[in-house]
N, C-alpha and C positions, 0 to 999 in steps of 0.2 A: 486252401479253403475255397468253396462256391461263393458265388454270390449271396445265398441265401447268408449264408453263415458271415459273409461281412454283412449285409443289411443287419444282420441279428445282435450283431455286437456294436453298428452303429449306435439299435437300439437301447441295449445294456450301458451304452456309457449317455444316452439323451435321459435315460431315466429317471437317474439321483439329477441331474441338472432342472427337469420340472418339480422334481416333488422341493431340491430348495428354491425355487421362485415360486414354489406355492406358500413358500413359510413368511413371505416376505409383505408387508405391507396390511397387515393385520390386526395391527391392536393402534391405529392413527385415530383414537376416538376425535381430537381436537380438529381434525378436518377431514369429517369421515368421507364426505361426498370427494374429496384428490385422493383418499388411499381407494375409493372405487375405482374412476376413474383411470390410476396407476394399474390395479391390479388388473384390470377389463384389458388393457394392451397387451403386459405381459402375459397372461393368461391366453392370450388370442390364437396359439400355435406357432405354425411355423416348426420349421426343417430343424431347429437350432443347431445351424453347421458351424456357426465362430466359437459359441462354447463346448460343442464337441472336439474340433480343432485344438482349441486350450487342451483338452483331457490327453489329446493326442500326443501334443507333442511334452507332453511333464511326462508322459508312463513312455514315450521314443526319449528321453532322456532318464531314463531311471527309475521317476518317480510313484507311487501310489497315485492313481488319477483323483482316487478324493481329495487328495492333500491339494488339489487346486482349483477345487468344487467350487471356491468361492470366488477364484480370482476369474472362473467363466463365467458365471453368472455376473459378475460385473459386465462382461463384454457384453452379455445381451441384454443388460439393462439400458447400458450405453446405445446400440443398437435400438431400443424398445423405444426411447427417448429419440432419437433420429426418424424413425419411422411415422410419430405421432407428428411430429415439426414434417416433416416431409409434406405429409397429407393435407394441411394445412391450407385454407383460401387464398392464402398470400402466398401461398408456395406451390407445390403439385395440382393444390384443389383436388383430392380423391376422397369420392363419398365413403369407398370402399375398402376395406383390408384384409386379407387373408381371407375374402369370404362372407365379414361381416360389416358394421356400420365402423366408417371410421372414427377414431375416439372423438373429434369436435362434433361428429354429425350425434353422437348419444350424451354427451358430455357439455356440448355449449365447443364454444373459443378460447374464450379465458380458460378455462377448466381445463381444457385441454394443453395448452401454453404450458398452464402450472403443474400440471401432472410432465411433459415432457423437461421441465426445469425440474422437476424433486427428481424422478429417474437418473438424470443425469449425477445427479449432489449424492446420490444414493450407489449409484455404481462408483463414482468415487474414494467413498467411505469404505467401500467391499475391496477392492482394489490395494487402498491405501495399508492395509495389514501385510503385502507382500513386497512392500518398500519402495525405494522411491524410482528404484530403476522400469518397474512394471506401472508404478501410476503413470510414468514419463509419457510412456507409450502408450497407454491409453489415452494420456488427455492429449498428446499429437494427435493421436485419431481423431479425436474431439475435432482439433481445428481443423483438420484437413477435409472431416465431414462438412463441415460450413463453408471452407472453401473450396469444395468441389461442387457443393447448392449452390452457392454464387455463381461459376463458373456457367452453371447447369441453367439456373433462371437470366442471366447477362446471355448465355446465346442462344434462347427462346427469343429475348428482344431482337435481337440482333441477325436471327434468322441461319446462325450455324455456330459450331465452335469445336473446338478440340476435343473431341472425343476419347480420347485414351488421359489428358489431362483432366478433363471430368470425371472419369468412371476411377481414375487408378485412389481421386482422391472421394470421391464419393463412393465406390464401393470396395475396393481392395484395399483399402488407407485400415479399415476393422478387422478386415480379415487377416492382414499384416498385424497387427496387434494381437489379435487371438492367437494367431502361432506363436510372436515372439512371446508373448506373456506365460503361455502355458512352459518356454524354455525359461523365463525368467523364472517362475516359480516353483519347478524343478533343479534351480540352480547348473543350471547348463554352460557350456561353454561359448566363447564368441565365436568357436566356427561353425556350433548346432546353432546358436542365434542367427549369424551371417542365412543358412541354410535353411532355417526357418523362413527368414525374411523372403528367400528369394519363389520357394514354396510356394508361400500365399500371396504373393503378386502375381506368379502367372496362375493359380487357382484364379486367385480375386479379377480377371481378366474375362479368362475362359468363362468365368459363371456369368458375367455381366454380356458378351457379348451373345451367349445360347439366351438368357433374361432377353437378349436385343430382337432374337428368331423367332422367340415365343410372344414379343408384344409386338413385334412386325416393326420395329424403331429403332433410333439409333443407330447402332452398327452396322444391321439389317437393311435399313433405308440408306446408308450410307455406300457398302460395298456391296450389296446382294447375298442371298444364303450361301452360295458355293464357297466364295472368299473368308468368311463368317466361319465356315468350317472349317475351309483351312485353315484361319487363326487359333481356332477352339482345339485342333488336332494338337498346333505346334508350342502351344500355351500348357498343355496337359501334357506334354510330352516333359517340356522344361520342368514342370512342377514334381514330375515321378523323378528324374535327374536328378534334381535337387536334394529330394529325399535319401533315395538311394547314395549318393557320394556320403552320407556324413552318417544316417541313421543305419542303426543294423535292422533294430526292428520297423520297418517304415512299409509293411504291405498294406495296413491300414487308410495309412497316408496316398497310399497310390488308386487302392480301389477309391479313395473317395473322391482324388481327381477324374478320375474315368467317371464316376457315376455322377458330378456335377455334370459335366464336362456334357453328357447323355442325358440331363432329366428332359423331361417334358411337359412339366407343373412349376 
């Protein structure tokens, strides 16, 4: 396959994932001003790579990718819900998201809080249908998102911090969830789980530190672009490995480490 042809079927499988997070959050008569609120974040775009990731690895383990349409859409609800708290005055402070206002700057504070706590209860409930070994794993994600923002705001004060101990749990901690989930919900085994896991931690790496080249921070402020690369080379390289040993079908998987691995958006 060309590149065109994986971009095209990254597409085909982000498709059904918007049109059900458009079905979502729609008929909240009793507090319509949070199902805006709600829907206005989700709604907002983005890449959706951790619920593509799910689709990936249920149909690399057997399954119908619809049959786990809901347990990805959980991931990016949970995601959707971390990004609004992110942006937050007490947190990041980002007027900005994907583009547009961020949800406190059109929504208030509060409004925003509460839209970021219903997502969260709501990705739960979506999740909760494929048992308790996949909720598991997303609500670890949960906590390891909050303790990688701590992590993340304690060496702001502090003036520096572990860097691979912030990002693995602030951004690869979901995208380790989106794999394993998509294996849990395909009913996979613990060596395609093991495999998955190891997957999306050097995915979830490689995409934070190219994130680090693109905002000139971080990793980038830390070792310079050259090193930066050569982390992003040997992290993508682990992630294709990983795939490869266990999945038969896993070219998907590899073009989309090489093509995080490369964006430039």
């Amino acid at each position: 396959m060309t590149g065109a042809d994986y971009q095209a079927e990254f597409e085909r499988l982000r498709a059904p994932v918007e049109a059900r997070l458009g079905e979502y959050f729609t008929g909240e008569a009793a507090a319509a001003s949070l199902a805006d609120a709600m829907r206005y974040s989700v709604s907002a775009g983005g890449k959706r790579v951790r619920p593509v990731l799910t689709l990936l690895f249920a149909n690399a383990c057997g399954a119908d990718k619809n049959a786990a349409l809901d347990a990805a859409c959980a991931v990016e609800l949970l995601h959707t819900y971390s990004l609004i708290h992110d942006d937050l005055p007490a947190m990041d402070d980002d007027d900005t998201r994907r583009g547009k206002p961020s949800n406190h700057v059109v929504f208030g504070e509060w409004r925003a809080i509460l839209a970021g706590d219903a997502l969260q209860a709501e990705a739960f409930a979506k999740i909760a249908r494929f048992g308790s070994a996949a909720t598991a794993v997303l609500a670890q994600a949960a906590v390891d998102i909050c303790h990688g923002q701590t992590l993340d705001l304690e060496a702001e004060e502090a003036g520096g911090g572990d860097l691979y101990a912030i990002h693995s749990l602030k951004t690869a901690s979901l995208i380790i969830a989106a794999a394993k989930i998509g294996v849990l919900a395909a009913g996979g085994s613990e060596t395609q789980l093991g495999a998955a896991e190891e997957y999306a931690k050097s995915v979830g790496l490689a995409f934070q530190i190219r994130d680090d080249i693109l905002d000139r921070d971080g990793f980038y402020a830390e070792y310079g672009v050259e090193k930066c690369k050569e982390l992003i080379e040997k992290h993508t390289a682990d992630a294709q490995k990983a795939a490869r040993e266990v999945f038969t079908d896993c070219e998907m998987l590899c073009w989309l480490a090489e093509e995080l691995a490369g964006r430039t958006a």
